[in-house]
Structures are given as structure tokens and as C-alpha cells.
mmCIF entry with sequence, helices, sheets and N, C-alpha, C, O atoms, coordinates in Angstrom:
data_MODEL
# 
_entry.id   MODEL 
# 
_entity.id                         1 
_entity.type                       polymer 
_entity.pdbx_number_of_molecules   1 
# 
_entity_poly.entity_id                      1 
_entity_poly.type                           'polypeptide(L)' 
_entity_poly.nstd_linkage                   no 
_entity_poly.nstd_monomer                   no 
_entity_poly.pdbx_seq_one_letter_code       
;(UNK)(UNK)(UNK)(UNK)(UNK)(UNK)(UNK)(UNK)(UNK)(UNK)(UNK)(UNK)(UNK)(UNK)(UNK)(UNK)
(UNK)(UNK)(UNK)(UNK)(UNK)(UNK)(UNK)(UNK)(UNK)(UNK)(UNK)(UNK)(UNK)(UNK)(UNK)(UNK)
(UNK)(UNK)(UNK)(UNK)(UNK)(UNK)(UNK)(UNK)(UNK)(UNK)(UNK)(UNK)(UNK)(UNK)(UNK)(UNK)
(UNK)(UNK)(UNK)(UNK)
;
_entity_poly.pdbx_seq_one_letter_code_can   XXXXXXXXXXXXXXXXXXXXXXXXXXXXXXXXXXXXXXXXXXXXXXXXXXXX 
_entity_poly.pdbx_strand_id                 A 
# 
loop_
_entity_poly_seq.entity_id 
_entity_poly_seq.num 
_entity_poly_seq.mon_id 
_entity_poly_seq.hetero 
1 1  UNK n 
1 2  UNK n 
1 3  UNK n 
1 4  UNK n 
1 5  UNK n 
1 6  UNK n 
1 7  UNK n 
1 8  UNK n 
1 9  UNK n 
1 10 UNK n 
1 11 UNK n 
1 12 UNK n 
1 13 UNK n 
1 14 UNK n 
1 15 UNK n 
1 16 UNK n 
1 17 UNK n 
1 18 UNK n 
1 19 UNK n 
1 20 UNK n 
1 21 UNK n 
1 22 UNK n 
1 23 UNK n 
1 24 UNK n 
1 25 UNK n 
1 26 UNK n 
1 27 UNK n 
1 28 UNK n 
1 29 UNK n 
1 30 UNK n 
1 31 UNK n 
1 32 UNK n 
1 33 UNK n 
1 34 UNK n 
1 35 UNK n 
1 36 UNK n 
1 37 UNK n 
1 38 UNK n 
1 39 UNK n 
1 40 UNK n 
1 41 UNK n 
1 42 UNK n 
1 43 UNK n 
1 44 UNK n 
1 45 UNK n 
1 46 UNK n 
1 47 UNK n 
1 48 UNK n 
1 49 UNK n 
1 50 UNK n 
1 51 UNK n 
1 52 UNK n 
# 
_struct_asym.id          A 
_struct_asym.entity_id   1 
# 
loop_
_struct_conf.conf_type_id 
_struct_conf.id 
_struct_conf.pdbx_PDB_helix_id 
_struct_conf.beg_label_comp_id 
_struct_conf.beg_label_asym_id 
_struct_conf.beg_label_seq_id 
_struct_conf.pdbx_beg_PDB_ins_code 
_struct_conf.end_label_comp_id 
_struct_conf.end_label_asym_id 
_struct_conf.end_label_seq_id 
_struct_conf.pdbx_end_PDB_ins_code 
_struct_conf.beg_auth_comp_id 
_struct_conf.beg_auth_asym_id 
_struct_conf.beg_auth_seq_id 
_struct_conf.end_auth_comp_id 
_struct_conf.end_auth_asym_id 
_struct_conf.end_auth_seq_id 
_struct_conf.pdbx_PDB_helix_class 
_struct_conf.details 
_struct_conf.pdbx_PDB_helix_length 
HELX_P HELX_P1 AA1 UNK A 2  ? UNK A 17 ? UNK A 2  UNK A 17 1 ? 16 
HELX_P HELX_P2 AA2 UNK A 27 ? UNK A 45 ? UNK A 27 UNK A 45 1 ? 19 
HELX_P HELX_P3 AA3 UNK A 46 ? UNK A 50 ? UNK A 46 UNK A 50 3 ? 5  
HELX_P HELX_P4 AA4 UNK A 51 ? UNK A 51 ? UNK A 51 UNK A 51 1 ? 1  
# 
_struct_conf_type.id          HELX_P 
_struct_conf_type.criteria    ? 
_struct_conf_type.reference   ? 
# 
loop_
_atom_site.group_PDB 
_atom_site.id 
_atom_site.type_symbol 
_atom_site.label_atom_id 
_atom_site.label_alt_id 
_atom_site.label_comp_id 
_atom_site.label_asym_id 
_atom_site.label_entity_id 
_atom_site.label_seq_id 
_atom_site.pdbx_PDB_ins_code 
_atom_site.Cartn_x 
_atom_site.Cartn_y 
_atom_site.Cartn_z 
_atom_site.occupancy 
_atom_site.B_iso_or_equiv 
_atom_site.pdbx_formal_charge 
_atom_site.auth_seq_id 
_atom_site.auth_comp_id 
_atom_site.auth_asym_id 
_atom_site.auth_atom_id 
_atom_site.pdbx_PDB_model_num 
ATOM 1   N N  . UNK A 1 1  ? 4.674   -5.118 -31.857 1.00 0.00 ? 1  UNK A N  1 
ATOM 2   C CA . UNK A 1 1  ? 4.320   -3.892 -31.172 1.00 0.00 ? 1  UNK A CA 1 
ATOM 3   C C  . UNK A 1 1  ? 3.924   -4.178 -29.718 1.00 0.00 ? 1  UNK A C  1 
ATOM 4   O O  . UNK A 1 1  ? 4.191   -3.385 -28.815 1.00 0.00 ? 1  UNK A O  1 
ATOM 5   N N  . UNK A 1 2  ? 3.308   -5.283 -29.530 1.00 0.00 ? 2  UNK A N  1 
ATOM 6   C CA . UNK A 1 2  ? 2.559   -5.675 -28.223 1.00 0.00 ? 2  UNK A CA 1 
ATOM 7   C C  . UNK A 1 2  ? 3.697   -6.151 -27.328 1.00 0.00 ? 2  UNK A C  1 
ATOM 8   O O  . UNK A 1 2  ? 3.551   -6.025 -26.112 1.00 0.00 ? 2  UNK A O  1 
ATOM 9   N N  . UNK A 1 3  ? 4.806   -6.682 -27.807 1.00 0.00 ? 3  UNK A N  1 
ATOM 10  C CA . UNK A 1 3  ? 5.976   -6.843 -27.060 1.00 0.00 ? 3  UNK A CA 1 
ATOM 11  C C  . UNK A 1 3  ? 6.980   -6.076 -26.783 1.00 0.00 ? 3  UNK A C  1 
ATOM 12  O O  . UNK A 1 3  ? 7.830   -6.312 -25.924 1.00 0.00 ? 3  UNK A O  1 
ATOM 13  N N  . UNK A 1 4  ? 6.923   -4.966 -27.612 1.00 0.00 ? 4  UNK A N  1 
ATOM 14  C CA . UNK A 1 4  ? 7.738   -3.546 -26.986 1.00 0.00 ? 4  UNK A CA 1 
ATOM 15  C C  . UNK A 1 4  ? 7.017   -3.009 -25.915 1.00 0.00 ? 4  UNK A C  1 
ATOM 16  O O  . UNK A 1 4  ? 7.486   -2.702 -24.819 1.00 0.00 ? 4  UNK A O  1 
ATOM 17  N N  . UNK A 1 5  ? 5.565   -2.886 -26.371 1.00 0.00 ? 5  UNK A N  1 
ATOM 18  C CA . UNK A 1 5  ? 5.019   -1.925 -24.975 1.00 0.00 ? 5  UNK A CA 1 
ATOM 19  C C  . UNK A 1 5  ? 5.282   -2.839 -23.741 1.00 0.00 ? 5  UNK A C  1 
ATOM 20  O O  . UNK A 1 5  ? 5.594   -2.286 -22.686 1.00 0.00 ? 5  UNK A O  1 
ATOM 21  N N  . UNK A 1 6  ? 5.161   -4.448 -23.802 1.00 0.00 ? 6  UNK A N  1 
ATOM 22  C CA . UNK A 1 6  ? 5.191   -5.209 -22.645 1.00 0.00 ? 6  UNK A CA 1 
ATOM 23  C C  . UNK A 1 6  ? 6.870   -4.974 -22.046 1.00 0.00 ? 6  UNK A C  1 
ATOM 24  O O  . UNK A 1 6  ? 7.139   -4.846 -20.852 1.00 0.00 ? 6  UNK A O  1 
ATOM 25  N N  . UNK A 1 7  ? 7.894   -4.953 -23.183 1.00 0.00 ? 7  UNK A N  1 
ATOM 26  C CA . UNK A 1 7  ? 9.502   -4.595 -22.478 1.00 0.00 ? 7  UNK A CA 1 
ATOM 27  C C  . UNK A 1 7  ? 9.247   -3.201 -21.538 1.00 0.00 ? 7  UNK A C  1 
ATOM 28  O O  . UNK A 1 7  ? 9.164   -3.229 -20.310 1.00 0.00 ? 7  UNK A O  1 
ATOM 29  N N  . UNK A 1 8  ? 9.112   -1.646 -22.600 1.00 0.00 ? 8  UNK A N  1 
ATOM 30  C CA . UNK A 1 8  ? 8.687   -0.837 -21.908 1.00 0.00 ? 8  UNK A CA 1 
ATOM 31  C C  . UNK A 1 8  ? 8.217   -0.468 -20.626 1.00 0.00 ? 8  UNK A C  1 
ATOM 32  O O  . UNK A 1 8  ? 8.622   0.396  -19.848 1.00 0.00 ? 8  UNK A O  1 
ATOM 33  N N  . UNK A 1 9  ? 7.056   -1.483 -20.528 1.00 0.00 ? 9  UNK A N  1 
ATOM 34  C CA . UNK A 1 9  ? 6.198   -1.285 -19.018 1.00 0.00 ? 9  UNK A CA 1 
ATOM 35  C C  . UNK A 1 9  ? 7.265   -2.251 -17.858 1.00 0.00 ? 9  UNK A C  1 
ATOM 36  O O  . UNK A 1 9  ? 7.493   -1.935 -16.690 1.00 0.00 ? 9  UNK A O  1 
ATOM 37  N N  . UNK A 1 10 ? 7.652   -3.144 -18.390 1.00 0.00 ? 10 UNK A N  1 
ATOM 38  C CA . UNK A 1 10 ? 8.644   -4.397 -17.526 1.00 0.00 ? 10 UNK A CA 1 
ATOM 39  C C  . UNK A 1 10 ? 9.934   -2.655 -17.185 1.00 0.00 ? 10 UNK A C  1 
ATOM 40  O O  . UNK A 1 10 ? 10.137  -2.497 -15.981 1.00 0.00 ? 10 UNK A O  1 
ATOM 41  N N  . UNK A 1 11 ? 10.546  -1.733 -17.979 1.00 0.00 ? 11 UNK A N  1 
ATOM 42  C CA . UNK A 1 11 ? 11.361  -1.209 -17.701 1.00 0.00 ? 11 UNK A CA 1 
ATOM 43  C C  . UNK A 1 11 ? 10.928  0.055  -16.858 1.00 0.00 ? 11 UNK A C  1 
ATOM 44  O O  . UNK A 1 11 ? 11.502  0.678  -15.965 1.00 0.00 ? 11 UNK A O  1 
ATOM 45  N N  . UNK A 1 12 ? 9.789   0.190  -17.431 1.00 0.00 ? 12 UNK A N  1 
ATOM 46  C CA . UNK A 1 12 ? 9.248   1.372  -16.530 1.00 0.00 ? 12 UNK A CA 1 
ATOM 47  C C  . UNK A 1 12 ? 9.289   0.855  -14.779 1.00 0.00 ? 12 UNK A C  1 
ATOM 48  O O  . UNK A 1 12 ? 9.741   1.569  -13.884 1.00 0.00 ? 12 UNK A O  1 
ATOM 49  N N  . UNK A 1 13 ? 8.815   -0.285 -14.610 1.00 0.00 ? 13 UNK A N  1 
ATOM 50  C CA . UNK A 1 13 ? 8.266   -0.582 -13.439 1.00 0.00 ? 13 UNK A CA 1 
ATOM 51  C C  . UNK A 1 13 ? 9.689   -0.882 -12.778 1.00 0.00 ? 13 UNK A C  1 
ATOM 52  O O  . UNK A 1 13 ? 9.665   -0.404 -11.644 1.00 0.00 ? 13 UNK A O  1 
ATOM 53  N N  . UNK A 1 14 ? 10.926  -1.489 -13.044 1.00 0.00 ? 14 UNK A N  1 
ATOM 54  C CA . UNK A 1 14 ? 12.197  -1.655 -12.678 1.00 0.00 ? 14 UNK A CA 1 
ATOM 55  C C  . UNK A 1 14 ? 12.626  -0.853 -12.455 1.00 0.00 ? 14 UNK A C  1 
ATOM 56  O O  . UNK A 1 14 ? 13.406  -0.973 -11.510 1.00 0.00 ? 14 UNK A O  1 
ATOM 57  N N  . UNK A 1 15 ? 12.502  0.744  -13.147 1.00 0.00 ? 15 UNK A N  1 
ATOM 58  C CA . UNK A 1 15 ? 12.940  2.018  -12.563 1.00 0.00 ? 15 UNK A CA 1 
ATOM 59  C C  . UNK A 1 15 ? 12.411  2.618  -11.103 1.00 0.00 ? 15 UNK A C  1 
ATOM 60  O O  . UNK A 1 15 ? 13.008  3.113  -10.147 1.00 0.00 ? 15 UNK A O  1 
ATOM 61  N N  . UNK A 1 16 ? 11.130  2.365  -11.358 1.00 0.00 ? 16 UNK A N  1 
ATOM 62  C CA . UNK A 1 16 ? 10.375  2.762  -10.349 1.00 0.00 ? 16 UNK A CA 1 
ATOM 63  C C  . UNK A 1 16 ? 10.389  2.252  -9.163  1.00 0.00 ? 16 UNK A C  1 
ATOM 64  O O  . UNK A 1 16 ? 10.537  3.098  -8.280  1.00 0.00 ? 16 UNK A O  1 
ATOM 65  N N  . UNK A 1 17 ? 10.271  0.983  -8.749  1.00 0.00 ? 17 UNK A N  1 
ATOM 66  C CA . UNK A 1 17 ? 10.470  0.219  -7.977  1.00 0.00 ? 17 UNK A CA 1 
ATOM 67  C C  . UNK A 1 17 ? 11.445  -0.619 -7.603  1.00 0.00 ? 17 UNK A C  1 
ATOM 68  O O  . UNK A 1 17 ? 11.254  -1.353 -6.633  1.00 0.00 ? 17 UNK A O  1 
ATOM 69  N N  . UNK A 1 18 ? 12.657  -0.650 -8.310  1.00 0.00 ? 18 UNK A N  1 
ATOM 70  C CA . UNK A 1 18 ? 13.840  -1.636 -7.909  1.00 0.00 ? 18 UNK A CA 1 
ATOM 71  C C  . UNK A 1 18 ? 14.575  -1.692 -6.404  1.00 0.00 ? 18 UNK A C  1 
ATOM 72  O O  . UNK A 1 18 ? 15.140  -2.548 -5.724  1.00 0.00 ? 18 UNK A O  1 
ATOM 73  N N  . UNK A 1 19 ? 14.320  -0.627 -6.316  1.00 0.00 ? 19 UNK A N  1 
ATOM 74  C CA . UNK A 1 19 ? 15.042  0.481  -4.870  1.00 0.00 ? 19 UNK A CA 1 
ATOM 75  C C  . UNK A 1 19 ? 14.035  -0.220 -3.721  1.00 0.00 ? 19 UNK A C  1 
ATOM 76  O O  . UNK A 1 19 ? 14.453  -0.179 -2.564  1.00 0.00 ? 19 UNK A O  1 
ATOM 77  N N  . UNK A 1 20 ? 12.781  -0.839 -3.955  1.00 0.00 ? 20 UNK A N  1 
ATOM 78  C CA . UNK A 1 20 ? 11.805  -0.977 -3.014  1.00 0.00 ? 20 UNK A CA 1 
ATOM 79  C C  . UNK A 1 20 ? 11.766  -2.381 -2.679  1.00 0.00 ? 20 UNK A C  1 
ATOM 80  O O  . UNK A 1 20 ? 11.766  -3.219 -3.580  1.00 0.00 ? 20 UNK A O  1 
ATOM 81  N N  . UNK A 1 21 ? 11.720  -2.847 -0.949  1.00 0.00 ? 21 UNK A N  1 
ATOM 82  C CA . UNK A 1 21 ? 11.215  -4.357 -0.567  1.00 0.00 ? 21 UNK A CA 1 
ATOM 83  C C  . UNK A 1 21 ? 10.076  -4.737 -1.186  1.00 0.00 ? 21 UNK A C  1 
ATOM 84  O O  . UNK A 1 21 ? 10.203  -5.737 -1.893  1.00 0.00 ? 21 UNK A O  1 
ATOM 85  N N  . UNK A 1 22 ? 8.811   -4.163 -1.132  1.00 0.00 ? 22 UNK A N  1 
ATOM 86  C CA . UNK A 1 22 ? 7.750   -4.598 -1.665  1.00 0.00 ? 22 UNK A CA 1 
ATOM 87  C C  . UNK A 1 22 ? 8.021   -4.787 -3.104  1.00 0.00 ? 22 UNK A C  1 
ATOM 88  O O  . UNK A 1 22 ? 8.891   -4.139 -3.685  1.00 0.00 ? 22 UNK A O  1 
ATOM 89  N N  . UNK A 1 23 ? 6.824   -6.214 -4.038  1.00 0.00 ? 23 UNK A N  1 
ATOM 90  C CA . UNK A 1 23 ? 6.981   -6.336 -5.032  1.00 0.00 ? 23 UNK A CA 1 
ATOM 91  C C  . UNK A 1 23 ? 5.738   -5.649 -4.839  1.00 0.00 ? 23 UNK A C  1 
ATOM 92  O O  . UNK A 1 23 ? 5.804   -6.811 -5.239  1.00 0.00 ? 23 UNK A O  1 
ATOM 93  N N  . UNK A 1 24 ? 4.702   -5.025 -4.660  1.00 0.00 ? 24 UNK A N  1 
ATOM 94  C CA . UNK A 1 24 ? 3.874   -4.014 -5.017  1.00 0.00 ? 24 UNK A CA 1 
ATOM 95  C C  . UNK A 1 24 ? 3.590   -3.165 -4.080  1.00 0.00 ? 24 UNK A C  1 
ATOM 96  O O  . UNK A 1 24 ? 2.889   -3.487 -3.120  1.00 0.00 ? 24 UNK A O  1 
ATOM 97  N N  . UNK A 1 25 ? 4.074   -2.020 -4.228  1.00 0.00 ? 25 UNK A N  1 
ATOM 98  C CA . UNK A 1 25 ? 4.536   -1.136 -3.467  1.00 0.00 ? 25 UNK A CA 1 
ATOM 99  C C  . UNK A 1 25 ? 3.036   -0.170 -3.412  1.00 0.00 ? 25 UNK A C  1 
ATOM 100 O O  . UNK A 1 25 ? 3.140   0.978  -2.981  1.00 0.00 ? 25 UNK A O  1 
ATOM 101 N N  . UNK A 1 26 ? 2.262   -0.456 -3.665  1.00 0.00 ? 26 UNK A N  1 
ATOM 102 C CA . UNK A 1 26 ? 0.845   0.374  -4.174  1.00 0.00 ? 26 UNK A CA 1 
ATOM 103 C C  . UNK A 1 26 ? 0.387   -0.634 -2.850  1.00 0.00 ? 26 UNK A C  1 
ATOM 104 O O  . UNK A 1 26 ? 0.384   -0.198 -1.699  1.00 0.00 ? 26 UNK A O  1 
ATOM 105 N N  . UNK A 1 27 ? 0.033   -1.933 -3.167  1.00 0.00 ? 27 UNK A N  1 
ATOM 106 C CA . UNK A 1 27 ? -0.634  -2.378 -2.326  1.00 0.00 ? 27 UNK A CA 1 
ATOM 107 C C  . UNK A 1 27 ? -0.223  -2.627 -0.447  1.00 0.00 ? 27 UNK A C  1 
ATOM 108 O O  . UNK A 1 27 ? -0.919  -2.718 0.564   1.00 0.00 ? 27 UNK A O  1 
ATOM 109 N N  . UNK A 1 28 ? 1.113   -2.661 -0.695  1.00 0.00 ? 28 UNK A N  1 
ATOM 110 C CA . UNK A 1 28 ? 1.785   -2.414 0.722   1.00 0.00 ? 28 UNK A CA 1 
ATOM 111 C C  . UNK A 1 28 ? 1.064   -1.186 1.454   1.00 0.00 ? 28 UNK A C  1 
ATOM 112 O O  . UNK A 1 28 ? 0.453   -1.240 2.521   1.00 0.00 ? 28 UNK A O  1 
ATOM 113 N N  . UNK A 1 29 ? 1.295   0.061  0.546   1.00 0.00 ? 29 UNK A N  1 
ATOM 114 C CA . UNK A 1 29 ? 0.645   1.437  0.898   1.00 0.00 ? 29 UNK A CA 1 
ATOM 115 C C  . UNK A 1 29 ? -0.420  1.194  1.467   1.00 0.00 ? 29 UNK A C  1 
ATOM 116 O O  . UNK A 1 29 ? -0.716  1.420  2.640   1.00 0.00 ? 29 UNK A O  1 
ATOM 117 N N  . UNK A 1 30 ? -1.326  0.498  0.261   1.00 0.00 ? 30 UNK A N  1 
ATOM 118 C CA . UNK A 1 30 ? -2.857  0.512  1.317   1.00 0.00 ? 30 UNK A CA 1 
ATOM 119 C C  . UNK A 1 30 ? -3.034  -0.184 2.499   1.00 0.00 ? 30 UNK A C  1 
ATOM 120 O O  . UNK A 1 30 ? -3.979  0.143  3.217   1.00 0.00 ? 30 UNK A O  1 
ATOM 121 N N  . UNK A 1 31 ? -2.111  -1.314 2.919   1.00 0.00 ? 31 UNK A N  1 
ATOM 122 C CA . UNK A 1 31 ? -2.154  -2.380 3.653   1.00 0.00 ? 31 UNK A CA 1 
ATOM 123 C C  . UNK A 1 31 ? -1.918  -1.299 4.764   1.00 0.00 ? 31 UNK A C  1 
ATOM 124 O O  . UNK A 1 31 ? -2.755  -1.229 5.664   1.00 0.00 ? 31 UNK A O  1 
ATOM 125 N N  . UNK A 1 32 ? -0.848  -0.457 4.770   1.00 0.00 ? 32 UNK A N  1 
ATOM 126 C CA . UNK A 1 32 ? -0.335  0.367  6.289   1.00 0.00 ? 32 UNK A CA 1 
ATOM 127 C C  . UNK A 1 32 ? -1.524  1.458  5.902   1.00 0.00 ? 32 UNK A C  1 
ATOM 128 O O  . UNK A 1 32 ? -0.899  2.364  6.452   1.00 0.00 ? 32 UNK A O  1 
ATOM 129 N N  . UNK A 1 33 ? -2.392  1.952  5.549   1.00 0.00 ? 33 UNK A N  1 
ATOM 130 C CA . UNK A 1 33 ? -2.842  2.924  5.737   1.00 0.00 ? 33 UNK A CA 1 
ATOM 131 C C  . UNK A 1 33 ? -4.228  2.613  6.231   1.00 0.00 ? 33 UNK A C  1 
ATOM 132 O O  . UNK A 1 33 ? -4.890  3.407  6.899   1.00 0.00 ? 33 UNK A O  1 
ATOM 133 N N  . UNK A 1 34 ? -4.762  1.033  5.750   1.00 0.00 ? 34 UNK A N  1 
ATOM 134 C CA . UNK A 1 34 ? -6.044  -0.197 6.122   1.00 0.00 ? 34 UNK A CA 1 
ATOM 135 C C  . UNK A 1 34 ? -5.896  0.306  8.032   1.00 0.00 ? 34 UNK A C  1 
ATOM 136 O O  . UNK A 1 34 ? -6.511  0.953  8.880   1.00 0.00 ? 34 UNK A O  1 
ATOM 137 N N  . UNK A 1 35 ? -4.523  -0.601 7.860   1.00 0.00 ? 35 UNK A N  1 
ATOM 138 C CA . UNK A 1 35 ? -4.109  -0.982 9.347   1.00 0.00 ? 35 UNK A CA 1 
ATOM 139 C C  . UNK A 1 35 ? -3.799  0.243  10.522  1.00 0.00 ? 35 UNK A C  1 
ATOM 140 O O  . UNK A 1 35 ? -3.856  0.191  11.751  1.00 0.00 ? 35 UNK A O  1 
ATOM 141 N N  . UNK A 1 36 ? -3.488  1.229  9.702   1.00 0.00 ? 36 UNK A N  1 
ATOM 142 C CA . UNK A 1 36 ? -3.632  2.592  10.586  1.00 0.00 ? 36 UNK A CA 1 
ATOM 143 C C  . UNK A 1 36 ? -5.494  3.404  10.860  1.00 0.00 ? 36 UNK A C  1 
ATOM 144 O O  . UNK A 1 36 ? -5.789  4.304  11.646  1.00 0.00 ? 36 UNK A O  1 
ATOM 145 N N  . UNK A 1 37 ? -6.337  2.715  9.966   1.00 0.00 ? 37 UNK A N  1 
ATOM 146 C CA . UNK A 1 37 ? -7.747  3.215  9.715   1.00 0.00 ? 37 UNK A CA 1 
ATOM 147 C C  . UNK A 1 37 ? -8.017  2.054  10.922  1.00 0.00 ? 37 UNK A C  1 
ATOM 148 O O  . UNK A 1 37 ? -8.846  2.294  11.799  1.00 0.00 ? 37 UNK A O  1 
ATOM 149 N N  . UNK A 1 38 ? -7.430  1.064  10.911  1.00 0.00 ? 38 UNK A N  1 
ATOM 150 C CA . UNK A 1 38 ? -8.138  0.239  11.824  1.00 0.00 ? 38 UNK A CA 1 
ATOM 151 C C  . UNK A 1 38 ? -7.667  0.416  13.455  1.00 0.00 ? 38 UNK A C  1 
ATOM 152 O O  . UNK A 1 38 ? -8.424  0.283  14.416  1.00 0.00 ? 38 UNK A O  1 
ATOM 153 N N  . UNK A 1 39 ? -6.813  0.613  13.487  1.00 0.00 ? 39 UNK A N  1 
ATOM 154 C CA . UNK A 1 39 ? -5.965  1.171  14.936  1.00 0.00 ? 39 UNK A CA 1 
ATOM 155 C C  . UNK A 1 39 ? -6.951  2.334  15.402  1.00 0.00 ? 39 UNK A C  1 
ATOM 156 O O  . UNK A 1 39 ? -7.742  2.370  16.345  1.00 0.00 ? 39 UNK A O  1 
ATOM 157 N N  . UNK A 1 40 ? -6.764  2.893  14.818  1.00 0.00 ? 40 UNK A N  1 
ATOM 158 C CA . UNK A 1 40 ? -7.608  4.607  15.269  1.00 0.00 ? 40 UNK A CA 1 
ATOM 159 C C  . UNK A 1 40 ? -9.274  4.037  15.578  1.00 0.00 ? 40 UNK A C  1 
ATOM 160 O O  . UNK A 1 40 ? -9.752  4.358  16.666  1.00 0.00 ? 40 UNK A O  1 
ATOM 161 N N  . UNK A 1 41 ? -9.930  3.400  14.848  1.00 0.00 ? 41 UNK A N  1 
ATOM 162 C CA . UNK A 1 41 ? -11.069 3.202  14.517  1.00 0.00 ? 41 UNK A CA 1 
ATOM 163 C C  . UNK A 1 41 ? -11.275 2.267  15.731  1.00 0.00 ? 41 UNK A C  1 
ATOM 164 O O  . UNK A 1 41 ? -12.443 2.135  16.097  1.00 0.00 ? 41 UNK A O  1 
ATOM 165 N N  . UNK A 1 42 ? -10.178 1.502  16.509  1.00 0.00 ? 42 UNK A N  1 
ATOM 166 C CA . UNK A 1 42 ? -9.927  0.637  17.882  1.00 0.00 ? 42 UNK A CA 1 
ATOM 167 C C  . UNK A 1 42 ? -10.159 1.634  19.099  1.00 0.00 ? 42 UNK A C  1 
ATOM 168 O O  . UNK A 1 42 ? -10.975 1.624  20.020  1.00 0.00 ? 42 UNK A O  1 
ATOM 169 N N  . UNK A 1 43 ? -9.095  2.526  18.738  1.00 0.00 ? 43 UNK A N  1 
ATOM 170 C CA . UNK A 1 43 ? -8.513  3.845  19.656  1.00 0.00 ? 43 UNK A CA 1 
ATOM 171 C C  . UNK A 1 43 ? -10.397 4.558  20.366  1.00 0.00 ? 43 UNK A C  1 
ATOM 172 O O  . UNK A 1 43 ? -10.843 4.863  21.472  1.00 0.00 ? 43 UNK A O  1 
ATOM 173 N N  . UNK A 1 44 ? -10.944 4.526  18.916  1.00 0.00 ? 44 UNK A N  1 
ATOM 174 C CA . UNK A 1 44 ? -11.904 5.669  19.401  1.00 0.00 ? 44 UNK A CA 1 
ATOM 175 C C  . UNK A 1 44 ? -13.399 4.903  19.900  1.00 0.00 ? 44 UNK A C  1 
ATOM 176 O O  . UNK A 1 44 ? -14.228 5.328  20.705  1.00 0.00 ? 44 UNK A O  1 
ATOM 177 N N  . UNK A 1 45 ? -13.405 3.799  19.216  1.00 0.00 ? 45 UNK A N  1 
ATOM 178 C CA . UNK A 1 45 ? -14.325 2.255  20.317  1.00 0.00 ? 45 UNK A CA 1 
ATOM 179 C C  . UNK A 1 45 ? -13.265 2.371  22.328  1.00 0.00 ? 45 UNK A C  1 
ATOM 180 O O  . UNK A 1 45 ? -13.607 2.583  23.492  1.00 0.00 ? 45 UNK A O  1 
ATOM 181 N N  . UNK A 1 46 ? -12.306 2.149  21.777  1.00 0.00 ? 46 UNK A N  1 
ATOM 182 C CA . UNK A 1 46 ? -12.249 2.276  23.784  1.00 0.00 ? 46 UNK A CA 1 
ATOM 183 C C  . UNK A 1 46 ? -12.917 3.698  24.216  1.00 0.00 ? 46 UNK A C  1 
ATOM 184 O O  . UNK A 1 46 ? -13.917 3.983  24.874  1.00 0.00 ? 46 UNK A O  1 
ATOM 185 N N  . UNK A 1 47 ? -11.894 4.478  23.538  1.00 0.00 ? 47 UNK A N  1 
ATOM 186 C CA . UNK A 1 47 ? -12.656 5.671  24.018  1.00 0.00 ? 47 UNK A CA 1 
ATOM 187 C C  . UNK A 1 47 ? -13.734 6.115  24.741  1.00 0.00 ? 47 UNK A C  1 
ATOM 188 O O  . UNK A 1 47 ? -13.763 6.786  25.773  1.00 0.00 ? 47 UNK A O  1 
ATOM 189 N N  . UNK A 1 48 ? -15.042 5.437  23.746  1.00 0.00 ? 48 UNK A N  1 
ATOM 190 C CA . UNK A 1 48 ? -16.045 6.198  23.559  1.00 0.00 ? 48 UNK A CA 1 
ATOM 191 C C  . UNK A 1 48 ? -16.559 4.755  24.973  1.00 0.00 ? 48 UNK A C  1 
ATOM 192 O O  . UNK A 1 48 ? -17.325 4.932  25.920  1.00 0.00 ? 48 UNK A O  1 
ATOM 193 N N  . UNK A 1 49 ? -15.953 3.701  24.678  1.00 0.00 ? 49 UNK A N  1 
ATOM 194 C CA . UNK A 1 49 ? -16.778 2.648  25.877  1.00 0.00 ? 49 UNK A CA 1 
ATOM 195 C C  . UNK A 1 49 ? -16.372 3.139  27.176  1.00 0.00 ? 49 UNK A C  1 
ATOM 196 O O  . UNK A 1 49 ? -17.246 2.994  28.030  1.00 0.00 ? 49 UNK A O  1 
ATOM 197 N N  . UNK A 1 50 ? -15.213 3.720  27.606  1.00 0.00 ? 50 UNK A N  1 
ATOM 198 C CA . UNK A 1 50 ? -14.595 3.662  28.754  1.00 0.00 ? 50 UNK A CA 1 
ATOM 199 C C  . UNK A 1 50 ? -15.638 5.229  29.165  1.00 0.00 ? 50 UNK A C  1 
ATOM 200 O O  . UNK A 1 50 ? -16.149 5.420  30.269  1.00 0.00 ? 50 UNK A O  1 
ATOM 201 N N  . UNK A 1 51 ? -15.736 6.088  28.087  1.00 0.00 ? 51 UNK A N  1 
ATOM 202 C CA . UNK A 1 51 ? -16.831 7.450  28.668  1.00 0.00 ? 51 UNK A CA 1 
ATOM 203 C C  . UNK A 1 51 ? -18.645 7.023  29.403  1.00 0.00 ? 51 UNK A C  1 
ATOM 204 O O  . UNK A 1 51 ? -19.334 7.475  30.318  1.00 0.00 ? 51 UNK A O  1 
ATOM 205 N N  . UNK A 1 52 ? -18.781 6.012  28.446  1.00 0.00 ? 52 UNK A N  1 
ATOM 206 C CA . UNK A 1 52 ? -20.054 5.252  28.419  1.00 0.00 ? 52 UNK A CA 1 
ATOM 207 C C  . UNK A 1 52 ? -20.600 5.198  30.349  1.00 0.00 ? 52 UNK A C  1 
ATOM 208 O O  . UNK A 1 52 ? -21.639 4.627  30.682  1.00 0.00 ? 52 UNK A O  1 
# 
């Protein structure tokens, strides 16, 4: 039983993701969305120094 659900999930995840560069396509996500929180979060430090 424990090795069907493990085929299953192995087929689920091949559907889902085969089409995709990333082998974890979840964590890529957070990586560009980290790195966009951190850009902005740059953006609004000049900002606020250059008003200073």
C-alpha cells in the first residue's frame, strides 16, 4: 500500500511539474518573491536616506 501511494505521488508530481526548469518549483517561487521583498525594501532605504 505504502508503495502505491509513493508511485502515485512520484506521478502526481511528474504531471505537475515536468513542463518546469525548476526541480522545486514552490521554492524557486519564494526565492523570486524573497528577492523582490528585498529589492523594494533597498528601493525604500535609499529613498527615505536621500529625503533625510
Amino acid at each position: 500500500m505504502l508503495s502505491s501511494r509513493r508511485a502515485d505521488s512520484d506521478m502526481l508530481y511528474a504531471y505537475l511539474y515536468a513542463d518546469l526548469d525548476e526541480t522545486y518549483p514552490v521554492l524557486a517561487d519564494d526565492v523570486r518573491v524573497l528577492e523582490c521583498i528585498r529589492e523594494t525594501k533597498r528601493e525604500i532605504m535609499q529613498e527615505l536616506t536621500r529625503c533625510a
